[in-house]
N, C-alpha and C positions, 0 to 999 in steps of 0.2 A: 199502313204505308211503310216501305221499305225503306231504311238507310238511303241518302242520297250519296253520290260519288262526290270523294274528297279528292281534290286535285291534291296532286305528288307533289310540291313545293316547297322552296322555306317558309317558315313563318315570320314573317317581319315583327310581328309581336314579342317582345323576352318572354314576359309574362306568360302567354298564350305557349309560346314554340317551349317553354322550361316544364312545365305541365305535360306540354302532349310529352317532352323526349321521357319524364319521369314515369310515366304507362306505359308507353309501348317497350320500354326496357323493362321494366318490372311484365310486364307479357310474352315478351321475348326470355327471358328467365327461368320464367313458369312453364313457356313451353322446351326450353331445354329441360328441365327437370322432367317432366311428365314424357319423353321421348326418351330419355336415361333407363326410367322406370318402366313404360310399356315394350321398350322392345330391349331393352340389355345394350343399348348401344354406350358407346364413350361420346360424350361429349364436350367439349372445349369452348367455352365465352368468355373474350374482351371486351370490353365496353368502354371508349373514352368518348366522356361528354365535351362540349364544346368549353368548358371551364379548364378540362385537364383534367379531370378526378374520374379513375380506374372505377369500375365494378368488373366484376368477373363473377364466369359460377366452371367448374368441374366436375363431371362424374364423381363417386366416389371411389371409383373402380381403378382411375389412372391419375395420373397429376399432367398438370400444363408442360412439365419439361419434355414427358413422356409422348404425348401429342404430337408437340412441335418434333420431336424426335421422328417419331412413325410419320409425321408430315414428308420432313426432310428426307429420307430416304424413301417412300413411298412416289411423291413427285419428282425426284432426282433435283429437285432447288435446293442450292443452301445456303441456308437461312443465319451460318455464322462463318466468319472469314476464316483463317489461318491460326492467326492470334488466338481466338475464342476457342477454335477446337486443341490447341496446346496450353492452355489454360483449362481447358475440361479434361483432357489428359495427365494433368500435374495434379488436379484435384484427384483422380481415378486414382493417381499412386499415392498422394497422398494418406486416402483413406485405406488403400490397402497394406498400406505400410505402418498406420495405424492400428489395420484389428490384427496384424502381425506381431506388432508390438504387443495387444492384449494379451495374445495367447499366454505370449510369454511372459509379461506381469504374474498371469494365473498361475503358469507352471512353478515361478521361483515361489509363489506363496503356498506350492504343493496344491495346486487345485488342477484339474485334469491329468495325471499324470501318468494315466491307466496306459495311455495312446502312446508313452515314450519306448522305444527300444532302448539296449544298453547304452549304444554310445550319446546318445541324445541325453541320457541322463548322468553318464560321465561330464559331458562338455556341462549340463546345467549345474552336479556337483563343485566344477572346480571352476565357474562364474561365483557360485554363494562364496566360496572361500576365497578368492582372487576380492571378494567384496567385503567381508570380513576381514582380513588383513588389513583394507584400505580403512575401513572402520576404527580398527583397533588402533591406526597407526595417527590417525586425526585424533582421534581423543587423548594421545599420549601428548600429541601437540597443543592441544587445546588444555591440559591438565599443565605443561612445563608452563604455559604465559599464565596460566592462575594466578602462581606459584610466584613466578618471576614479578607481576602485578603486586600479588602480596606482600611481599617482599620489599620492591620501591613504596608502595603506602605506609608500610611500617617502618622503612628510613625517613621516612616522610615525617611521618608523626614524632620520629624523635627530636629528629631536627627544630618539630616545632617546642616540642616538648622542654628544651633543651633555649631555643629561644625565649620563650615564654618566663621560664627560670631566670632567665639574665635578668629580665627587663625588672620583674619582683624583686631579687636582689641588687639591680640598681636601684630604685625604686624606695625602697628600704635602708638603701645606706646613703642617700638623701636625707629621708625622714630621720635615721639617725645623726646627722652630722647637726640637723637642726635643734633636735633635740638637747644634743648635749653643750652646744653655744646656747640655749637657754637655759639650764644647768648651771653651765660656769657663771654667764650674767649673774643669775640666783644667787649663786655663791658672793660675788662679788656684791651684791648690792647687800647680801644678810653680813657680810664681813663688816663694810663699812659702815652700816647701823649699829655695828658691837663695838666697834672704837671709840674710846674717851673722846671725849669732843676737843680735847687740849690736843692730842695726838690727831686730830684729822684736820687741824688748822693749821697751816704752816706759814708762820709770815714771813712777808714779804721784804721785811724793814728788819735789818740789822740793830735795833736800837730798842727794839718795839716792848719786850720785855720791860727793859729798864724803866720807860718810858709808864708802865703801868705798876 
């Protein structure tokens, strides 16, 4: 018995309709791929699910911008405003003005230079040297603030050097002034221990003598 006819409708089922859409995209794939392959054609697949999530597949042979490209000019639609096409335009110069740039990276590093006539390597000559001057002229600037740097660090340091001094010999002439008022006490207190004891009493009484 033969397959029965499936009517063409939604599936009200998630479950059921998320199943069927995951085969027959994965079919629909297969047979891009297999139509790539059998006949050499280009082929281009989008695929959005009802979620929002892209799959896509591409020949190997071309890319999707390229498609949409031959699309665009093959059906006369277009497929990007004004905007889009002067934004694809500035990209175009961009890039060209980029591997322009290369060449010429290569050439100042002496790589391709087979391809220059004279004046082409005149004008590249007196670029290296117009760039060397500017070289040499920054490092002279950069060597004067070393210098200059150096220079205020090591006023720097004297200055501390020079404060640090003070504070020691303040510091010191504290601890001597202390010192020597304990000194002189000494002195005074060994003096008066060596004094006759007649001589260190002094009375107070005019009589006091007599009196003993």
């Amino acid at each position: 018995m033969g397959r029965g006819k499936i009517e063409i409708k939604r599936i009200e089922n998630s479950s059921n309709r998320q199943v069927t859409y995951s085969k027959r995209r994965n079919g629909i794939i297969k047979k891009a791929k297999e139509i790539t392959v059998l006949c050499d054609a280009k082929v281009s697949l989008i695929i959005f699910g009802n979620s929002g999530k892209m799959h896509e597949y591409c020949s190997p042979s071309t890319t999707i911008a390229d498609m949409l490209d031959g699309y665009q000019k093959t059906s006369g639609r277009r497929l990007w405003d004004a905007k889009h096409e002067n934004l694809s335009n500035e990209i175009d110069r961009i890039k060209k003005e980029n591997d322009s740039m290369q060449v010429k990276l290569r050439h100042l590093k002496g790589e391709d230079i087979n391809s220059l006539n004279h004046k082409e390597l005149m004008i590249m000559e007196e670029a290296l040297q117009n760039g060397l001057s500017s070289i040499s002229a920054k490092q002279s600037e950069i060597l004067r603030m070393v210098r200059k740097n150096d220079q205020i660090l090591e006023e720097e340091h004297k200055q501390l050097q020079y404060a640090l001094h003070q504070k020691e010999m303040a510091a010191m002439g504290g601890n001597m002034r202390v010192i020597q008022e304990e000194v002189y006490h000494q002195r005074d207190r060994d003096y008066e221990y060596q004094m006759p004891f007649s001589l260190r009493v002094q009375p107070m009484q005019p009589n006091l003598h007599e009196r003993m």
